[in-house]
TORDRENDO-124171 format. One record per residue (C-alpha): residue number from 1; residue in three letters; chain; x, y, z. Coordinates in steps of 0.1 Angstrom, whole numbers, plus 5000, padded with zeros to 4 digits. Layout:
// residues N
- NUM / ALA / A / X / Y / Z;
...
END
This chain:
// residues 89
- 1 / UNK / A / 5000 / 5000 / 5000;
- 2 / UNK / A / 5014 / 5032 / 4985;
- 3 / UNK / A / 5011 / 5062 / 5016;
- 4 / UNK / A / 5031 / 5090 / 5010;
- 5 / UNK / A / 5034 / 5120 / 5033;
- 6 / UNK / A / 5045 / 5159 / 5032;
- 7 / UNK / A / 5042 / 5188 / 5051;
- 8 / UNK / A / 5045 / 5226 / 5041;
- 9 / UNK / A / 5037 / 5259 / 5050;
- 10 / UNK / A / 5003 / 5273 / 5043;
- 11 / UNK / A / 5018 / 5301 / 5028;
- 12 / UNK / A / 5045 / 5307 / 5002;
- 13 / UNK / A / 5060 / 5287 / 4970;
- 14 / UNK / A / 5072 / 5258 / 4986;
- 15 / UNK / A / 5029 / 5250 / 4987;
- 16 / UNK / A / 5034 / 5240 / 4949;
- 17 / UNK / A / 5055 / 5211 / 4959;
- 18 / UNK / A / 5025 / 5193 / 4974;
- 19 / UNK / A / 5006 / 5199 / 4944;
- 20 / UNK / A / 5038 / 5185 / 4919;
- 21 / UNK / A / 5039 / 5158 / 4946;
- 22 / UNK / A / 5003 / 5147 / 4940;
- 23 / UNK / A / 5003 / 5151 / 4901;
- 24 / UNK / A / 5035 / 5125 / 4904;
- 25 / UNK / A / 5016 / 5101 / 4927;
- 26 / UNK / A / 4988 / 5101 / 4902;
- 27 / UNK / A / 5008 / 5093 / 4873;
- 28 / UNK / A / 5025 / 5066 / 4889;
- 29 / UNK / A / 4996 / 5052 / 4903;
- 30 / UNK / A / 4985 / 5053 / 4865;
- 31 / UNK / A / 4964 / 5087 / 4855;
- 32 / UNK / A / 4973 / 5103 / 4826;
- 33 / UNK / A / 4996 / 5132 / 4826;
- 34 / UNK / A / 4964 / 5153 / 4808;
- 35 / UNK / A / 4945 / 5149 / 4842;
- 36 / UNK / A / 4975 / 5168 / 4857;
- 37 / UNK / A / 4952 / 5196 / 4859;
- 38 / UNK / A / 4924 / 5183 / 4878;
- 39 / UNK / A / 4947 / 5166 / 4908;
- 40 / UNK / A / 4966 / 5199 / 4911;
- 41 / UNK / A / 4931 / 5215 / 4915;
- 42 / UNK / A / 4915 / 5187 / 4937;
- 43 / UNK / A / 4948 / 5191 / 4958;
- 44 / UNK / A / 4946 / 5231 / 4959;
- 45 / UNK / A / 4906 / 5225 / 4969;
- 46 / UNK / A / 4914 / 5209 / 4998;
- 47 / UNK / A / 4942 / 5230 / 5012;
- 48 / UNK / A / 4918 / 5263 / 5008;
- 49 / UNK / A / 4893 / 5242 / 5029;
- 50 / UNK / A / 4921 / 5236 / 5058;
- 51 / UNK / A / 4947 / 5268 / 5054;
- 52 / UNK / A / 4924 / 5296 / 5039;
- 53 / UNK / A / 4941 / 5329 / 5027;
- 54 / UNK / A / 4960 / 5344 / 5055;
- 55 / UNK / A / 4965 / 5309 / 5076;
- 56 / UNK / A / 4999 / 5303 / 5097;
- 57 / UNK / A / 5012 / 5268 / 5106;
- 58 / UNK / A / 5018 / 5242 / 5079;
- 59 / UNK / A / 4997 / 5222 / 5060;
- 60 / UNK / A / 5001 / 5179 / 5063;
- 61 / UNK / A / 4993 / 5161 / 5030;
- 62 / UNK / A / 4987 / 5127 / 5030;
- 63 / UNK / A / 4985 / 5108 / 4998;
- 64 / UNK / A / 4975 / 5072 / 4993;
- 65 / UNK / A / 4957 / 5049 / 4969;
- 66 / UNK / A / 4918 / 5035 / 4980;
- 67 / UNK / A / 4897 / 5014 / 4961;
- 68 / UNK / A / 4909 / 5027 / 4930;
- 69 / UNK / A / 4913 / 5061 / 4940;
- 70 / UNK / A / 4941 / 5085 / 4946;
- 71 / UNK / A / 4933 / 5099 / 4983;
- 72 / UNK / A / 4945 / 5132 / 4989;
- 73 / UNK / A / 4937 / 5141 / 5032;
- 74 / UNK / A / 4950 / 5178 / 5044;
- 75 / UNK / A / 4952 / 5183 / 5079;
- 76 / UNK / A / 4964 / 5223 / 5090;
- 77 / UNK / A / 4958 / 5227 / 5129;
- 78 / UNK / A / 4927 / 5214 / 5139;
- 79 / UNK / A / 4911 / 5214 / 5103;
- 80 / UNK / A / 4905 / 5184 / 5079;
- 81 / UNK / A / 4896 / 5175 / 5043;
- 82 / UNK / A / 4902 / 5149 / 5018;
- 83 / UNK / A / 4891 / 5145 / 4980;
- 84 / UNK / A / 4895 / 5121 / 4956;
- 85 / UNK / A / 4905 / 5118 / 4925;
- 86 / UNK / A / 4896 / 5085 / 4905;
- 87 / UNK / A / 4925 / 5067 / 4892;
- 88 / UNK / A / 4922 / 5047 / 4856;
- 89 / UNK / A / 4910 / 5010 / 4858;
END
């Protein structure tokens, strides 16, 4: 079982890693590179839900694959969300 995790800060450039990190999880766990888009956006959805604009303290991604499904869970203080984005069969 694939579980891949990374933390960052809410704010600043180094928040685009996550959302590289999840595009590369996707493709290896075998989505096209042309759905790129829509796991950087799934990604970016739930970091606004847990850090919005103006939010301290780091974000913690967790990435992992469930029932066919790449899992994306952000956690930033006591906030949580999780999407998913569906993975080819």
């Amino acid at each position: 079982m694939l579980v891949i995790r990374l933390s960052v800060p809410s704010q600043g450039g180094l928040r685009q890693v996550a959302s590289d990190l999840a595009v590369h999880v996707a493709e290896h766990l075998g989505d096209k590179a042309q759905d790129a888009a829509s796991v950087s956006a799934a990604l970016e959805t739930v970091a606004s839900r847990v850090a919005p604009a103006g939010s301290e303290g780091d974000i913690e991604f967790e990435f992992s694959q469930s029932d066919g499904e790449l899992l994306i869970e952000a956690r930033c203080g006591s906030r949580r969300s999780e999407v998913r984005c569906p993975l080819p069969a």
